[in-house]
Biopython code that builds the backbone (N, CA, C, O; Angstrom):
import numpy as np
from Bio.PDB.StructureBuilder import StructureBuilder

atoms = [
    (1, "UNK", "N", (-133.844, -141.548, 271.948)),
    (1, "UNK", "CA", (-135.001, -140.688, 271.809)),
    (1, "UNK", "C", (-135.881, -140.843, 273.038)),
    (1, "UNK", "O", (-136.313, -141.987, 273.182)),
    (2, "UNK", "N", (-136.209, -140.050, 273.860)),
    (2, "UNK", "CA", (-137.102, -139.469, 274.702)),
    (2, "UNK", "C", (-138.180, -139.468, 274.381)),
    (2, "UNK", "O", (-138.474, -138.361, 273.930)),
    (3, "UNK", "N", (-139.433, -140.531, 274.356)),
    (3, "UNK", "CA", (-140.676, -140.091, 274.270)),
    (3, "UNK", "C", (-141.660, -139.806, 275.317)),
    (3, "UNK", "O", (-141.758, -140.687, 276.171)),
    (4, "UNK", "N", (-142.625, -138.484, 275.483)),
    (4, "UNK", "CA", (-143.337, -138.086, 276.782)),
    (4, "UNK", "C", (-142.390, -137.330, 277.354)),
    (4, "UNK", "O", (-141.916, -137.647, 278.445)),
    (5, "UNK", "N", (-142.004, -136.245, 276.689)),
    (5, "UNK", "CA", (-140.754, -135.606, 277.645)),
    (5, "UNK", "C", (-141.950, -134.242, 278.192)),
    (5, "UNK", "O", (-142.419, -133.435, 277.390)),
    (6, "UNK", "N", (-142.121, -134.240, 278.995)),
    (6, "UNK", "CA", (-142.484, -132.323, 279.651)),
    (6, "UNK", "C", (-141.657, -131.838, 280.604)),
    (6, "UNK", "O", (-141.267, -132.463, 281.591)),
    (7, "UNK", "N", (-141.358, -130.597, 280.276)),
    (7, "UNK", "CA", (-141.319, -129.810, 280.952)),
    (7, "UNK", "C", (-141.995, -128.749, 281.375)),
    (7, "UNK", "O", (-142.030, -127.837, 280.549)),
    (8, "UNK", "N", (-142.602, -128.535, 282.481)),
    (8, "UNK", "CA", (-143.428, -127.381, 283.119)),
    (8, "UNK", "C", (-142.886, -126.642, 284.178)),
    (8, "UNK", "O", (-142.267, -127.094, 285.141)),
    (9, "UNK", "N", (-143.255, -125.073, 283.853)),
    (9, "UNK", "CA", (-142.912, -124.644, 284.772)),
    (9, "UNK", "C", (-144.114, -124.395, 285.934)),
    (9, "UNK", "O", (-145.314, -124.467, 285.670)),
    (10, "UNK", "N", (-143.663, -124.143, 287.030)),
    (10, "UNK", "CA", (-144.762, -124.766, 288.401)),
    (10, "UNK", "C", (-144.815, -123.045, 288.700)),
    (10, "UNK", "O", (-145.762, -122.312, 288.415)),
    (11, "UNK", "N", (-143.865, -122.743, 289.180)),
    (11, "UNK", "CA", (-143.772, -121.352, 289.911)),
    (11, "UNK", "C", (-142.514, -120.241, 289.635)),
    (11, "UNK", "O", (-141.426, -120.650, 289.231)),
    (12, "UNK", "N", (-142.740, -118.930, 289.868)),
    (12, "UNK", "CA", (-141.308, -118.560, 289.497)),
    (12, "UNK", "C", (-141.208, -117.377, 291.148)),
    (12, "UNK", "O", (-142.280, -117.003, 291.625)),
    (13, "UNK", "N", (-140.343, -117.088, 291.584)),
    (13, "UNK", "CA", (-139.930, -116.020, 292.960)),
    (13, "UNK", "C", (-139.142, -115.829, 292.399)),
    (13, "UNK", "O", (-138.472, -116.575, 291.685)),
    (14, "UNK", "N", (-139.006, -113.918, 292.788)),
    (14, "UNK", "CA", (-137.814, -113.270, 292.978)),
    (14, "UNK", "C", (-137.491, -112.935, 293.662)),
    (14, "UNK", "O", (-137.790, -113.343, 294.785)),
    (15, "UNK", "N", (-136.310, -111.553, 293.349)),
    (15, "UNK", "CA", (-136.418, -110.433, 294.396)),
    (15, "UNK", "C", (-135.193, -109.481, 293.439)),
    (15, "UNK", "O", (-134.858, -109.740, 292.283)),
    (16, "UNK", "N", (-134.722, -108.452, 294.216)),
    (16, "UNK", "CA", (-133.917, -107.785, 293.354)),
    (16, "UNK", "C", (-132.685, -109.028, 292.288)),
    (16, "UNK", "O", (-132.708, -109.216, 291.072)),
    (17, "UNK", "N", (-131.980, -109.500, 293.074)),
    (17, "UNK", "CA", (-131.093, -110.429, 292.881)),
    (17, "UNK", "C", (-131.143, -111.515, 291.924)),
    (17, "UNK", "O", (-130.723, -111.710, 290.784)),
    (18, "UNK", "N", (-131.974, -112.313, 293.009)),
    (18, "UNK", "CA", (-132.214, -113.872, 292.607)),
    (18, "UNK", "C", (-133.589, -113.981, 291.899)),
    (18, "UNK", "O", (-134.461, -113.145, 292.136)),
    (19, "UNK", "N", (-133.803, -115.066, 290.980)),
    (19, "UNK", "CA", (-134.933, -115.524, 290.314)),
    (19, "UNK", "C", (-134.907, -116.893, 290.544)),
    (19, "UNK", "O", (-133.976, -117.440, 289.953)),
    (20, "UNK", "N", (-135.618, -117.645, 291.208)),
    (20, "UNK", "CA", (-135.971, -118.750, 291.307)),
    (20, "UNK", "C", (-137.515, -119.954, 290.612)),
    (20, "UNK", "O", (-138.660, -120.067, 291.048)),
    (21, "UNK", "N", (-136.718, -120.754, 289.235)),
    (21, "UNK", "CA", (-138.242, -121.522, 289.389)),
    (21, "UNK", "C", (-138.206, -122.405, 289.137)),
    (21, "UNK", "O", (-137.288, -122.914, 288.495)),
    (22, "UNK", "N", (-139.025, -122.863, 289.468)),
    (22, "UNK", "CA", (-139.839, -124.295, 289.876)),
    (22, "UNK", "C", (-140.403, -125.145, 289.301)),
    (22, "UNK", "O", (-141.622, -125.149, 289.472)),
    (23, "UNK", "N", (-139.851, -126.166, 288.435)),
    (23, "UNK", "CA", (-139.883, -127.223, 287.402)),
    (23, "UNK", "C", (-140.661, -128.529, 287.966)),
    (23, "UNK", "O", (-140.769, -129.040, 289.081)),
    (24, "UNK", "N", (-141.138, -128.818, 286.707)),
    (24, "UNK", "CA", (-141.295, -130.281, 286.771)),
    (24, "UNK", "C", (-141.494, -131.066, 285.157)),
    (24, "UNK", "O", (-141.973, -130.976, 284.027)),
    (25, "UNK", "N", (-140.787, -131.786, 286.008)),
    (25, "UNK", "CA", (-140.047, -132.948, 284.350)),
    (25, "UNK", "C", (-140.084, -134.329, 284.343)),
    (25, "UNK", "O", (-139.325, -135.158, 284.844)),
    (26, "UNK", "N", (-141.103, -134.438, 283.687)),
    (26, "UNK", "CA", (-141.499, -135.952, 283.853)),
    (26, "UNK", "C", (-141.187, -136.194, 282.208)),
    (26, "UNK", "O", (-141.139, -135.334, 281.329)),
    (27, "UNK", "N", (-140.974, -137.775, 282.078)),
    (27, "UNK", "CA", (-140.763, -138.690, 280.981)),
    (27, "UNK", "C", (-141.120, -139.896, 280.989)),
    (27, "UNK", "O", (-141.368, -140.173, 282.162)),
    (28, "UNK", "N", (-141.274, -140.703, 280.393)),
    (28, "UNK", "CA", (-141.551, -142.217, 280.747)),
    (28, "UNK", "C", (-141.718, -143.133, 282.035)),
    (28, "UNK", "O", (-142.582, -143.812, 282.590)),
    (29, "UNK", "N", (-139.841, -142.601, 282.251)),
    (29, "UNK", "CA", (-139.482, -143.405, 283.571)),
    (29, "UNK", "C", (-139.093, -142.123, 284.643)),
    (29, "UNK", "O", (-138.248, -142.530, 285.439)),
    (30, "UNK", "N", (-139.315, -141.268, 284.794)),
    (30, "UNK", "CA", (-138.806, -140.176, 285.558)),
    (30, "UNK", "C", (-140.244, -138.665, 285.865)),
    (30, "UNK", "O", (-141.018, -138.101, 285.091)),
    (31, "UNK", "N", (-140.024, -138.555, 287.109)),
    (31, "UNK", "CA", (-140.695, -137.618, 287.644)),
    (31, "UNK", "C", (-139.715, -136.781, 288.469)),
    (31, "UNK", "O", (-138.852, -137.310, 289.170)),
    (32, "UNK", "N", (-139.851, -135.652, 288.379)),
    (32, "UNK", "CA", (-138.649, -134.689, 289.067)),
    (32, "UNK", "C", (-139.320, -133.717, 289.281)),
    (32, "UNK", "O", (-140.428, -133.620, 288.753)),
    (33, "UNK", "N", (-138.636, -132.370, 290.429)),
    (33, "UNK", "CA", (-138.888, -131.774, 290.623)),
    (33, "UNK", "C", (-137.982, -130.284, 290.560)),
    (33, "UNK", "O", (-138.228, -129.318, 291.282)),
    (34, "UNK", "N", (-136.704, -130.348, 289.356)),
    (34, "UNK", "CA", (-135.816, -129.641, 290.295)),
    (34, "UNK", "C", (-135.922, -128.097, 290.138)),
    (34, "UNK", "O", (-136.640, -127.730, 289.209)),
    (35, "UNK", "N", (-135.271, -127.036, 290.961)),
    (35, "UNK", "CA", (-134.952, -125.395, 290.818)),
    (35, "UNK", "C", (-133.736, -124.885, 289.918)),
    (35, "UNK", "O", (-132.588, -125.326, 289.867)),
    (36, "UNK", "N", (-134.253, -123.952, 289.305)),
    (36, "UNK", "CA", (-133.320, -123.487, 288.156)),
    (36, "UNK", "C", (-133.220, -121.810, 289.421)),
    (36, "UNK", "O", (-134.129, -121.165, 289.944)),
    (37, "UNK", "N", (-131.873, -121.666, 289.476)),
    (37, "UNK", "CA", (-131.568, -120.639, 290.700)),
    (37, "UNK", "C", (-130.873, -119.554, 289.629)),
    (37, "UNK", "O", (-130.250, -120.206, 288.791)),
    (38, "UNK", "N", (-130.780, -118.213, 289.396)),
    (38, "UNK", "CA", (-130.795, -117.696, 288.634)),
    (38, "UNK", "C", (-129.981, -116.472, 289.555)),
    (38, "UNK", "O", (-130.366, -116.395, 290.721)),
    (39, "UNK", "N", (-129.105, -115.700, 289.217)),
    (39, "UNK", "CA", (-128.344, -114.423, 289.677)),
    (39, "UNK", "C", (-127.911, -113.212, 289.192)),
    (39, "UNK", "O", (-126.817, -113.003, 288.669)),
    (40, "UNK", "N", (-128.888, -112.334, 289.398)),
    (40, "UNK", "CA", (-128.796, -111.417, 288.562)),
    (40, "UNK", "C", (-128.292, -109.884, 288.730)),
    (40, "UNK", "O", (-128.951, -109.108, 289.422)),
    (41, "UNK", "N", (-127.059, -109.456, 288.051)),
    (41, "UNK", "CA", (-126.224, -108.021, 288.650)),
    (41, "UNK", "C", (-126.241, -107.414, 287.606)),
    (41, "UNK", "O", (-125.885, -107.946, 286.555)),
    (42, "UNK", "N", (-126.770, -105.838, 287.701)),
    (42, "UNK", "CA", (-126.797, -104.806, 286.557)),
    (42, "UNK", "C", (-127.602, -105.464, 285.286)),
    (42, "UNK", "O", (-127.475, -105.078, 284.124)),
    (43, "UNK", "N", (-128.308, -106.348, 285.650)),
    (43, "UNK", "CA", (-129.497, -106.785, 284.393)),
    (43, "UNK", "C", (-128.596, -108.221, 283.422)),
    (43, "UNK", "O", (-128.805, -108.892, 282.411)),
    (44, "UNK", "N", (-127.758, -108.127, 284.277)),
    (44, "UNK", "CA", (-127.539, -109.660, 283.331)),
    (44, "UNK", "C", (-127.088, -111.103, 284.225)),
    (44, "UNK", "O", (-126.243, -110.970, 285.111)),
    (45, "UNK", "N", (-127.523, -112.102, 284.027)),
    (45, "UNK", "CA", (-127.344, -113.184, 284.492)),
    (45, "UNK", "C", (-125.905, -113.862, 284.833)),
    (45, "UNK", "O", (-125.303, -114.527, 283.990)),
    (46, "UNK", "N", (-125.533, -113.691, 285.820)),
    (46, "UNK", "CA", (-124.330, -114.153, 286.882)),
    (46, "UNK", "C", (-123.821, -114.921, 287.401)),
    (46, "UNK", "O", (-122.666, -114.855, 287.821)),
    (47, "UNK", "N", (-124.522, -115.776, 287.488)),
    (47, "UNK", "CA", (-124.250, -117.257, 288.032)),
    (47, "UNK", "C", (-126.051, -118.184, 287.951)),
    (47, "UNK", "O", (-127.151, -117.634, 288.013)),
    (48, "UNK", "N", (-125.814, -119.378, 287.832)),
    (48, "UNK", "CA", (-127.003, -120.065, 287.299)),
    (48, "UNK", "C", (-126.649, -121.570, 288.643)),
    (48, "UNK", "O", (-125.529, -122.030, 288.866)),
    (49, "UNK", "N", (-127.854, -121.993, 289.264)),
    (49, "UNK", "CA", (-127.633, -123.079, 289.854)),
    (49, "UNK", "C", (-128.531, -124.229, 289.793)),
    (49, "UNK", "O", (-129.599, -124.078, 290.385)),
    (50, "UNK", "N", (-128.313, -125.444, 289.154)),
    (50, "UNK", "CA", (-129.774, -126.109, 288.660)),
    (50, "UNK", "C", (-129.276, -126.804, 290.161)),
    (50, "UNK", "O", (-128.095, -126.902, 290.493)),
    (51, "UNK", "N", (-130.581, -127.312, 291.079)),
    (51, "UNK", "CA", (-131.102, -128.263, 292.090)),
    (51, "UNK", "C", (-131.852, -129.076, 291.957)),
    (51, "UNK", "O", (-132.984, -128.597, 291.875)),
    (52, "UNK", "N", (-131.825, -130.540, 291.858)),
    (52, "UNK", "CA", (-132.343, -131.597, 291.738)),
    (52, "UNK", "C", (-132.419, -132.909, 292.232)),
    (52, "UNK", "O", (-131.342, -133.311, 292.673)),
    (53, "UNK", "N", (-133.078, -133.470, 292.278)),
    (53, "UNK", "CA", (-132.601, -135.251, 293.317)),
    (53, "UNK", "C", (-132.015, -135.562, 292.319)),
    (53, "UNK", "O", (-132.521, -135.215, 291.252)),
    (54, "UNK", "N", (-130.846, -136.263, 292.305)),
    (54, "UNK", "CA", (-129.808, -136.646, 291.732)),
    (54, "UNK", "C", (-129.993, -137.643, 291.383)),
    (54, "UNK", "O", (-129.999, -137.763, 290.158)),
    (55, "UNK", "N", (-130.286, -139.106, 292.351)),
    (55, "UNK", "CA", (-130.273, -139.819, 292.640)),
    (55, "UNK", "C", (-131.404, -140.319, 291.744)),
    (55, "UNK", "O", (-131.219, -141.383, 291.153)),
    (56, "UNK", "N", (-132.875, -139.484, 291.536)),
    (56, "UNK", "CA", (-134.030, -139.845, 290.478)),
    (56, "UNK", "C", (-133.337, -139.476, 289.141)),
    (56, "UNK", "O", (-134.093, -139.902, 288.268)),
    (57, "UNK", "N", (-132.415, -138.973, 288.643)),
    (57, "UNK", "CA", (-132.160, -138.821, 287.758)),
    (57, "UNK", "C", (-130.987, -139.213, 287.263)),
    (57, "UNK", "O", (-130.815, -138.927, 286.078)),
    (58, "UNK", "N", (-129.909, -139.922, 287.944)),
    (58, "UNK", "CA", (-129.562, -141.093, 287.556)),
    (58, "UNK", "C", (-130.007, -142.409, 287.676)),
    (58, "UNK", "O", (-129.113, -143.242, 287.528)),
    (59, "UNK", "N", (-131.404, -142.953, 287.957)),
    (59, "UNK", "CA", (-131.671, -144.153, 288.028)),
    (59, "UNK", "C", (-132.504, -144.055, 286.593)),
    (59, "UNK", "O", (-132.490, -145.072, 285.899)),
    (60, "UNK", "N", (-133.246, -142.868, 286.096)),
    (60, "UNK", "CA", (-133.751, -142.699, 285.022)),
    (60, "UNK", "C", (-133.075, -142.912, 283.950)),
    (60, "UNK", "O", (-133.506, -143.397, 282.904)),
    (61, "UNK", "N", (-131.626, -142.432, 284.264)),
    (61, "UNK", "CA", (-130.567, -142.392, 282.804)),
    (61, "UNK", "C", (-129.892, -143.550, 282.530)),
    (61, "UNK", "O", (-129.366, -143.926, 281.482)),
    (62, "UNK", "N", (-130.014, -144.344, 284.181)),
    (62, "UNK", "CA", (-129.825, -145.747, 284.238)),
    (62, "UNK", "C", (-130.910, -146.749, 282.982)),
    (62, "UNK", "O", (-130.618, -147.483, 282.037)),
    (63, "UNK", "N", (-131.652, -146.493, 283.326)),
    (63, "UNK", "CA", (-132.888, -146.734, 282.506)),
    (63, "UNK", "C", (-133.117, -147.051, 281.412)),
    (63, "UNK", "O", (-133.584, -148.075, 280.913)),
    (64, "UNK", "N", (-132.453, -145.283, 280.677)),
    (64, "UNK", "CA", (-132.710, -145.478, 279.140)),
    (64, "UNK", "C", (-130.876, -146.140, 278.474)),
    (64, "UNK", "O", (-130.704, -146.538, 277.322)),
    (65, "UNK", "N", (-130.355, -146.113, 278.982)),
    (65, "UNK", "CA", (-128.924, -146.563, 278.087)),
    (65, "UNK", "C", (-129.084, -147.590, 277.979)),
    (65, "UNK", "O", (-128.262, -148.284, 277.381)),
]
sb = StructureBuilder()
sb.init_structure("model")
sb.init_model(0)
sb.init_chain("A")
sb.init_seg("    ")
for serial, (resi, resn, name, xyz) in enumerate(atoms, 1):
    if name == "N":
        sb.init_residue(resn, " ", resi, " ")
    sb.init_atom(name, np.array(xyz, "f"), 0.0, 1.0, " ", f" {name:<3s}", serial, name[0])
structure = sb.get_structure()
């Protein structure tokens, strides 16, 4: 169990295509920042790309196990 979990969203950009936004996710032991990348053809979602430090978020998961 996760206690203090947020998620917020910070910002969102588009354009015809792409939707990009801008997270932040903090918990106990973890502060992050990552992009949820979004692709969009004829109105439906196409490909999805989450971006994140990796590295903060396996030392976090290190953490809780």
């Amino acid at each position: 169990m996760v206690h203090g979990f947020n998620f917020d969203t910070e910002k969102v950009i588009s354009n015809e295509t792409d939707v990009c936004v801008f997270v932040n996710i903090t918990t106990d032991n973890l502060n992050s920042e990552p992009i949820h990348h979004f692709v969009i053809k004829n109105s439906l979602e196409v490909e999805f790309n989450f971006y994140d430090n990796s590295q903060k978020m396996s030392d976090a998961m290190q953490d809780i196990s």
